[in-house]
Each structure stands twice: as C-alpha cells, then as structure tokens.
C-alpha positions in Angstrom: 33.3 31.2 50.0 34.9 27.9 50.6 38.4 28.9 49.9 38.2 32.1 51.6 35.6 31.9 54.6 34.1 34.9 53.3 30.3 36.3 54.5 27.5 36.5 52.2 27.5 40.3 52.9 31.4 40.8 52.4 31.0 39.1 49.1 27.7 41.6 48.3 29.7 44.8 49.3 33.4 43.8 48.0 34.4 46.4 45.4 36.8 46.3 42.5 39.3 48.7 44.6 39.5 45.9 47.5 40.5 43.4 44.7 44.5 43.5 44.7 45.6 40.3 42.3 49.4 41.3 42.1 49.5 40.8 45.7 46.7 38.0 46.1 45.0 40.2 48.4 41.4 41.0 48.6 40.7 43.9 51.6 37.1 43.1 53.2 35.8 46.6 54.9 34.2 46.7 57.9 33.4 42.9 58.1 31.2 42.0 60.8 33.3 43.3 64.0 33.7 46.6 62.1 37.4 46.3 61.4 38.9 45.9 57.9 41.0 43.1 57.4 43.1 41.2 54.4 42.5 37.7 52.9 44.4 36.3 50.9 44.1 34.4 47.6 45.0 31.5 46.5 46.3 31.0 42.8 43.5 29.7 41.5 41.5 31.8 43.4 43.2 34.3 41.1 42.5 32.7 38.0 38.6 32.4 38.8 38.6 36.0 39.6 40.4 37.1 36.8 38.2 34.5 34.6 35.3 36.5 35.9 36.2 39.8 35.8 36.7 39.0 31.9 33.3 38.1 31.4 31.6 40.8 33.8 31.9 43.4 31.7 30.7 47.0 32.4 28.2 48.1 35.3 26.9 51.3 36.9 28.3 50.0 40.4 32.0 49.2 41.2 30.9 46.1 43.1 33.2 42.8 41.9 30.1 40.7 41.5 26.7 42.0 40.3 23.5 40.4 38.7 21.9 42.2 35.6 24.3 44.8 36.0 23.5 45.5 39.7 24.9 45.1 42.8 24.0 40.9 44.5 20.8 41.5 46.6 20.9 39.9 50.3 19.3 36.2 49.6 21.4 35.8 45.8 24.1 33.7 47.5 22.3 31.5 48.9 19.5 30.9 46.5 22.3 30.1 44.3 24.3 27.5 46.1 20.6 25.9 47.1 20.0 25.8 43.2 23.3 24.3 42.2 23.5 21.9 45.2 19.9 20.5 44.5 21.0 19.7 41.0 23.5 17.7 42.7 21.1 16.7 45.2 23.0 18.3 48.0 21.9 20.8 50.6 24.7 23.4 51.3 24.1 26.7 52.4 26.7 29.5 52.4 26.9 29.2 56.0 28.3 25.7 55.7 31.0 26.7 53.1 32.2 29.0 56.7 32.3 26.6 58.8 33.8 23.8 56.3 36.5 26.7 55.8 36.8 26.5 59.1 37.4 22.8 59.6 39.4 22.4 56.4 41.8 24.9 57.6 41.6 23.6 61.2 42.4 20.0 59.8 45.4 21.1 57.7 47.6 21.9 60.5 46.4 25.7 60.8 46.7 27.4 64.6 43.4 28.7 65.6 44.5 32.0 66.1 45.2 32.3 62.2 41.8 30.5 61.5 39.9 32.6 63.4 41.8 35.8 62.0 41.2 34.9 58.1 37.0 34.2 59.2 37.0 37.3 60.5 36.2 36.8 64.1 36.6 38.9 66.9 36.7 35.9 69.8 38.3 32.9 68.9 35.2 31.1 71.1 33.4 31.9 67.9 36.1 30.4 65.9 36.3 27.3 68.4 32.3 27.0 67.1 32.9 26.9 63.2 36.0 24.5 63.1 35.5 20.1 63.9 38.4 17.9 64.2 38.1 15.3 62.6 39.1 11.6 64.0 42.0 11.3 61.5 43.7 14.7 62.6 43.5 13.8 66.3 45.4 10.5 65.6 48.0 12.0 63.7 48.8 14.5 66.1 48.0 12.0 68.8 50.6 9.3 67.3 53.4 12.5 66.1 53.6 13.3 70.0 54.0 10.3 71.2 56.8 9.3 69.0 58.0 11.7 69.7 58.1 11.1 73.5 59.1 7.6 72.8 62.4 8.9 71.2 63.0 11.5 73.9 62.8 14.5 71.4 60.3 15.8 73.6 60.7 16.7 77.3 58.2 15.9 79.9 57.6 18.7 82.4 56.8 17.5 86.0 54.8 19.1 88.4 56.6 20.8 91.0 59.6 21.6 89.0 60.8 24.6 86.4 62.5 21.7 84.5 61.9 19.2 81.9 62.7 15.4 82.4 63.8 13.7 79.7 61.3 10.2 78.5 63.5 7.4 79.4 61.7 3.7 77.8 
C-alpha cells in the first residue's frame, strides 16, 4: 500500500489474472473513477509477491490475497495495520500509507501528473490533497534554480516580451 498507493478495495478485489510479474505490472479494474489502470512494481515488490504467492496456497477464489481461504472482508486492512502499528506503538491507517505514497513520490522529484496517475485519481486537485512538500525539497529546488540563474543557464522571461533575457551578475 505504501509502495504502490493502492486502495483498500483494489487490494480486496485484485485477482491472480491482474498480477503480471514478467512485466512488473499489476492491472487494478475499475478503481475508483471506474477506469482500469496499470501500476507498476518495484523489484522487491516482486519478491514479496512472489514470497506470498508461495505460501498462499490453494483457495476457492482467484483473489491474490485471501484470509482462511476467502476473499479479505472490507475492514481486514485496516484492522491489520492498526494491530501491527500498535505493537509498535504507532497509529497508521491504510489511508495514510496513500497519502505518504503520495508525498514520498511527490518528494522524490515525481511530476504530479504521474503521481496522481499511479493513485489513481481522476482530478489532480485530489492529488494536490494527498501529496506535502516537505521543507527540505523546497530548498533544494529553491537553491537548483537559483544557481542556476546565477550562472545564466537559465533565461529570465520579461513581461512584455516573447523573449528571454539572459541573468547578467
């Protein structure tokens, strides 16, 4: 859910025949805006699946992940990630893990656009909402364009004109 962004319910309804592990590839059906759409995995994303489908062994259902042999139930998620995270006396819902997707993607130099594509929104407004900048990624960018202008390799555009001037210090 972390790596991935994925909803509880994609996770409930994702089904063997979306799982594509030669191609890192996992197809999500009908997300939440009712289109299909591909994310992708990374390798040890991979690993843990393939770790997991090892041990799952066989079920009536076709579902990737199942409890007692049965499809998750709406709730398992999170009832899970509150146990686990209280043992560590931590409070994380499966909600957060979306929006720290978000931000950790957000943070790593990722354009919005792509952000908002792999969560699965339809509006990048809703996007806008998950992912927080944090202090030390505005002052990188902040300091990579001004050296940038300090050594002229970018162009300031002036109002009033089609052209840019060059940064003369």
């Amino acid at each position: 859910m972390l790596h991935r962004g994925l909803r509880t319910c994609e996770i409930r309804r994702l089904r063997l025949n979306n799982l594509n592990l030669g191609a890192r590839q996992v197809r999500i059906e009908q997300s939440k805006g009712l289109q299909d759409r591909i994310v992708f995995l990374s390798q040890t994303g991979i690993e843990a699946l393939k770790a997991y489908l090892a041990i799952r062994g066989l079920a009536e259902t076709d579902h990737v992940f199942i409890y007692r042999h049965q499809p998750l139930k709406v709730g398992y998620c999170g009832r899970r990630l509150r146990f686990y995270g209280e043992r560590c006396g931590l409070h994380i819902t499966p909600h957060q893990l979306r929006f720290s997707c978000a931000t950790l993607l957000l943070n790593a130099g990722t354009p919005i656009l792509t952000v908002q594509r792999i969560l699965g929104h339809q509006r990048v407004e809703t996007t806008l909402r998950y992912a927080r900048l944090y202090d030390g990624t505005i002052a990188r960018d902040y300091e990579r364009v001004m050296a940038g202008l300090e050594s002229g390799d970018y162009p300031l555009r002036t109002s009033g004109s089609n052209g840019c001037v060059r940064s003369n210090h």
